[in-house]
N, C-alpha and C positions, 0 to 999 in steps of 0.2 A: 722431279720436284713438282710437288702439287701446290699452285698458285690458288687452286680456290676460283669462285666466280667472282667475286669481289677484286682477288689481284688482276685476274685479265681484264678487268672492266679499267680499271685503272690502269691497266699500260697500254691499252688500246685509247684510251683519252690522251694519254702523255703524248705518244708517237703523234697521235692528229693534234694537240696543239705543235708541236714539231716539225711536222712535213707535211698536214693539211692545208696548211695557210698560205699561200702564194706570196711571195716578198713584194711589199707594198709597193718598193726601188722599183723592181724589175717591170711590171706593168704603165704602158701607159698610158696619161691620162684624158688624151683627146686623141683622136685622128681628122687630119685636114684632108677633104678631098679637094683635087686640083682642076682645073677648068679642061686640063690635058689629060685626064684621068687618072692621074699618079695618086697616090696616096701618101701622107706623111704621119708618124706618128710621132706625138709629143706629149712630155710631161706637162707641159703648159701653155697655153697661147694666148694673147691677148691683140689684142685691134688697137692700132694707136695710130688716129688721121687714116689715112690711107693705105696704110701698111698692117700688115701681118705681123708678127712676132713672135717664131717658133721656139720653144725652148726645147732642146733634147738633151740627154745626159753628158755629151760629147761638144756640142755646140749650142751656139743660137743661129736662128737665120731669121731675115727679114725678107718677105716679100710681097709684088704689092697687093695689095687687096683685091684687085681684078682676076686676079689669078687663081683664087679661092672660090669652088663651090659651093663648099660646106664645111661645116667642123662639129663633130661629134664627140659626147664623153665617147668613153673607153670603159668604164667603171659600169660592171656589171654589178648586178642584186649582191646587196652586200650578204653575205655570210653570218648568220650569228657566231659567236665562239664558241669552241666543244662545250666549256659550260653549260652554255644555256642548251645546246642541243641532249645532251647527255642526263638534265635534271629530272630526278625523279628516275632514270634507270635502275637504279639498287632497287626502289619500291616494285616499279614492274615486273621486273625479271625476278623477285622474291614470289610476287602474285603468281606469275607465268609457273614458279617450279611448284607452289601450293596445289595449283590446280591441277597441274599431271601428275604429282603424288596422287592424290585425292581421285582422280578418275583411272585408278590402276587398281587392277583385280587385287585384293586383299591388301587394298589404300587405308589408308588412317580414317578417311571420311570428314565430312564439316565436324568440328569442334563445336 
């Protein structure tokens, strides 16, 4: 079965909206470095007085503010979505195959 370039462009977009995207859930959103050098990671943390306030999928934990290094997002360069990555592919890849027609011994030639 012959998909055409047009079908595989299109199930190559489907599958990366699919299995490209990393699940938002699963990534977290800060990591705490610790005065002890541990590492924590969290979907969210916030500073309240003196305290720390780790939130992770499973728990919360507080502790106290002295004990914190640092805190950094987690959240790398965001991603555009296959859409935007993918726009204008059909026009390119139509130019791309014009022009290897066109530069092939006994090609159509410019119109």
């Amino acid at each position: 079965m012959d998909l055409g370039l047009g079908g595989k462009a299109a199930i190559v977009t489907g599958l990366l909206a699919i299995f490209g995207q990393p699940a938002r859930s699963a990534m977290a959103a800060e990591t705490v470095f610790l005065q002890d050098g541990r590492t924590i990671q969290a979907d969210k943390v916030e500073i309240v007085g003196d305290r720390v306030r780790i939130e992770k999928p499973a728990e919360t934990i507080e502790i106290p503010r002295s004990e914190v290094l640092s805190i950094h997002s987690s959240a790398g360069p965001s991603a555009p979505p296959p859409g935007e990555v993918y726009r204008g592919m059909t026009e390119q890849m139509n130019d791309k195959v014009r022009r290897e027609i066109e530069g092939r011994p006994g090609g159509s030639g410019p119109r």
